[in-house]
N, C-alpha and C positions, 0 to 999 in steps of 0.2 A: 310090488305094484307101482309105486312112485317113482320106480327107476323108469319101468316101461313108460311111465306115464311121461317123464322126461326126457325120454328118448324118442317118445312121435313128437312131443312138442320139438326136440330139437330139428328132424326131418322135414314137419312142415315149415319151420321157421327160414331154412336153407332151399326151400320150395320156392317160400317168397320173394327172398331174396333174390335168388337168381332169376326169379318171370324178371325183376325189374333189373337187375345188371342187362338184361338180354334183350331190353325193350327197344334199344338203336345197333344191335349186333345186327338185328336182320333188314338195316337198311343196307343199298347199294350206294356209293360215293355220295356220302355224306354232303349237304349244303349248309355254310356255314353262313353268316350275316343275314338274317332271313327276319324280318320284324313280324311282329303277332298282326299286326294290321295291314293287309297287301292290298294294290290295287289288283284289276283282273288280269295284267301280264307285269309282273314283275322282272327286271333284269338287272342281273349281275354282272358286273364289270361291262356296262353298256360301251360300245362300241360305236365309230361315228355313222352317223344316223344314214347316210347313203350306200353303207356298207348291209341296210337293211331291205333296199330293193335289188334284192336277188336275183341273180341271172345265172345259173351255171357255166364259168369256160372252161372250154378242153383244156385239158391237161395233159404231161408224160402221164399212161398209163392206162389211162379212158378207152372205153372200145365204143365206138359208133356202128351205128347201125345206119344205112344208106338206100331209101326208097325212092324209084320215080314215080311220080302221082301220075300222069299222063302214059306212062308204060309199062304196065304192070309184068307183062311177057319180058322186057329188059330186065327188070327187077330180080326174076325170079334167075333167066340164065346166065347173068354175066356177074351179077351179086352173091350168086350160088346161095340165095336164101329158099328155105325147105327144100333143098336139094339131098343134104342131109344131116338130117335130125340131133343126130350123135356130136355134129361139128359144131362148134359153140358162135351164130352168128355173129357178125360185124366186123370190122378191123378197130387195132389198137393201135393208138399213139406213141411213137417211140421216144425213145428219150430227147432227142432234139425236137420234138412236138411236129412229126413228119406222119403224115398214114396214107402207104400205099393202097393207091384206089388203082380199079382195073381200068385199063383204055388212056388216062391220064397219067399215069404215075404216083410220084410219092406228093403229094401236098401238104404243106406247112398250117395247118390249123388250129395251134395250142394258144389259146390266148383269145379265142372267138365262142361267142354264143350259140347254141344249137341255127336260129336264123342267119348268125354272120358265116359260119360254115355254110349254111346250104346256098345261101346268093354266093360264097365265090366258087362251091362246085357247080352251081348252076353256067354261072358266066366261063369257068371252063370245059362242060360237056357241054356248052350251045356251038364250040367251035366242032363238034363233033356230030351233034345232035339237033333235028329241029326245035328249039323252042323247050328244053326241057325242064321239067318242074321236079324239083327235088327236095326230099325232105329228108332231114339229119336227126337224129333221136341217140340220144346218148344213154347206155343199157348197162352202166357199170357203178351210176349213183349209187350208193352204200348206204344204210340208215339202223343202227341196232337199236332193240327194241328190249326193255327189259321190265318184267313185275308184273302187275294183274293186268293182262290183257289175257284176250283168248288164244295168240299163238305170239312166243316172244322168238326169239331170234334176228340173226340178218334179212335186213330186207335190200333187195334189188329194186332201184326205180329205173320205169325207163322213159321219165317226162323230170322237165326241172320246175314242174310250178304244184304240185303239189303240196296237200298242208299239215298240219298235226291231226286234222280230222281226218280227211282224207287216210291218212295213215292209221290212225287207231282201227278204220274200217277193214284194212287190207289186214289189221292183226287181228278181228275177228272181236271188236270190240272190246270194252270193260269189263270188269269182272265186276261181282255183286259187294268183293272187298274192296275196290280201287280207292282212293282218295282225288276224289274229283276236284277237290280246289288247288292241289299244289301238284301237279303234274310236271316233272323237270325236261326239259332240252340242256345238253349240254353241246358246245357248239365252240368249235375253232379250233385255236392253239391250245395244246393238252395242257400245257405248261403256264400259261396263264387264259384260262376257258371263259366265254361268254355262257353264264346260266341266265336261262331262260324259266318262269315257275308262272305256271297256266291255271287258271281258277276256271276250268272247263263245265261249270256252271252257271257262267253268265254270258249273254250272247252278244257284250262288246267285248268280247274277244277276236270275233272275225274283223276286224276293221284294221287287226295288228297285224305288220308284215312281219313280224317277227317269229310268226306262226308258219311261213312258209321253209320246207323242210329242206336242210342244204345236205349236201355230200359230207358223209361220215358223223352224222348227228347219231348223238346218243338220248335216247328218250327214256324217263325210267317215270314207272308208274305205282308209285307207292301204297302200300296196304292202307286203308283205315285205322287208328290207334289200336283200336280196341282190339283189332287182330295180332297189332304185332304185343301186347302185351296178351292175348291170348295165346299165340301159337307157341312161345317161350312158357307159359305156364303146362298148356298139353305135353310138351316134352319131356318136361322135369316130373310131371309126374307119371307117364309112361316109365323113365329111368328107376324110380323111387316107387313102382308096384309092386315088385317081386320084394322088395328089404319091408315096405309095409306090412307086405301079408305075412313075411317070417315073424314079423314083430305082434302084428296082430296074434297071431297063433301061439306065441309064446303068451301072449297076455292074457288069449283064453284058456290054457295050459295051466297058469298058474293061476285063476280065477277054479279050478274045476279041484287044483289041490288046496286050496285052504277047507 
């Protein structure tokens, strides 16, 4: 009996252990330099402060989408938008930052704002067209989305002023384990990254432009503690039910022979 008895103590004891080895296994890209007392936007490796009024420019690679607001009938035949379905709207930016547009040619747009593209395709279908009002929407913005939301993966945006909020909605909100005060953006160069850490419990947080969502942002949404030291405990002892119950059995086995 004192051997059994030392053999579940040993089992639970290796129980323990491991919920707490495994309490930071289940985070995603770990953030390091992080003080116990944050304001409500915290940032890492802050970056120069004009690089935080956001504008998306085209780039190689970008696909545009190309509406006229005064002719919707142009729009639809010469843009071959819902023309069909299967075809993946807009045109892409080629590597010299060129996109062939129909009636005008190739146009050099990489390095402009969704507004500074549509004033110069405007100023060149006015030689075409009366008076045309055109708007440019860039369909290729990227944003992953990772941890207690209601739907994680890649998101497509197809506006560049959208926010952290704005986006949690498109993933279908929080979950009821989320950790609302340290919410990450990861943002820039992979190799030395701007983190971003959102205390989305307090409402001077909208006043941060740091909150508006750029191309190729990674947002990860971290568990509550209590979860990640729960859900490493539920494992280990799912793994360690079946050796318990042998062991159990053998203990009431040899409880029934004395």
């Amino acid at each position: 009996m004192k051997f059994i008895r030392v053999v579940i103590v040993f089992f639970a004891t290796i129980s323990i252990l491991s919920s707490c080895s495994s309490s930071k296994t289940n985070k995603m890209l770990i953030t390091y330099d992080v003080p116990r007392s944050m304001p409500e936007v915290f940032v890492i490796n802050k970056k120069d402060s004009l690089e935080n009024l956001y504008s998306h420019k085209i780039k190689s690679g970008d696909r545009i989408a190309v509406k006229f607001l005064n002719n919707y009938d142009l729009t639809k035949s010469t843009f071959n938008i819902d023309a069909n379905p299967a075809i993946e709207a807009g045109y892409v930016v080629d590597v010299n930052g060129f996109a062939n547009m129909p009636l005008v040619g190739k146009v050099q747009i990489s390095g402009l704002t969704r507004e500074e593209a549509s004033k110069k395709l405007e100023k060149l279908y006015s030689t075409i067209l009366n008076n045309p009002i055109i708007e440019v929407s860039i369909v290729s913005i990227k944003v992953n989305m990772f941890g207690e939301v209601g739907r994680q993966g890649k998101f497509l945006i197809d506006r560049d002023n959208i926010s952290l909020i704005d986006l949690i909605s498109e993933a279908g909100g929080l979950t009821n384990r989320a950790k609302k005060k340290s919410i990450r953006i990861i943002r820039g160069d992979p190799s030395n990254p701007q983190i971003i850490i959102v205390d989305l419990r307090k409402v001077g947080i909208l006043r941060y432009s740091e909150l508006m969502i750029q191309d190729n942002d990674i947002v990860i949404v971290d568990p509550m503690r209590v979860y990640e030291i729960s859900d490493p405990v539920t494992a280990v002892g799912t793994m360690l039910q079946p050796l318990l119950l042998v062991v159990n059995s053998i203990a009431i086995v040899a409880t029934l022979a004395q």
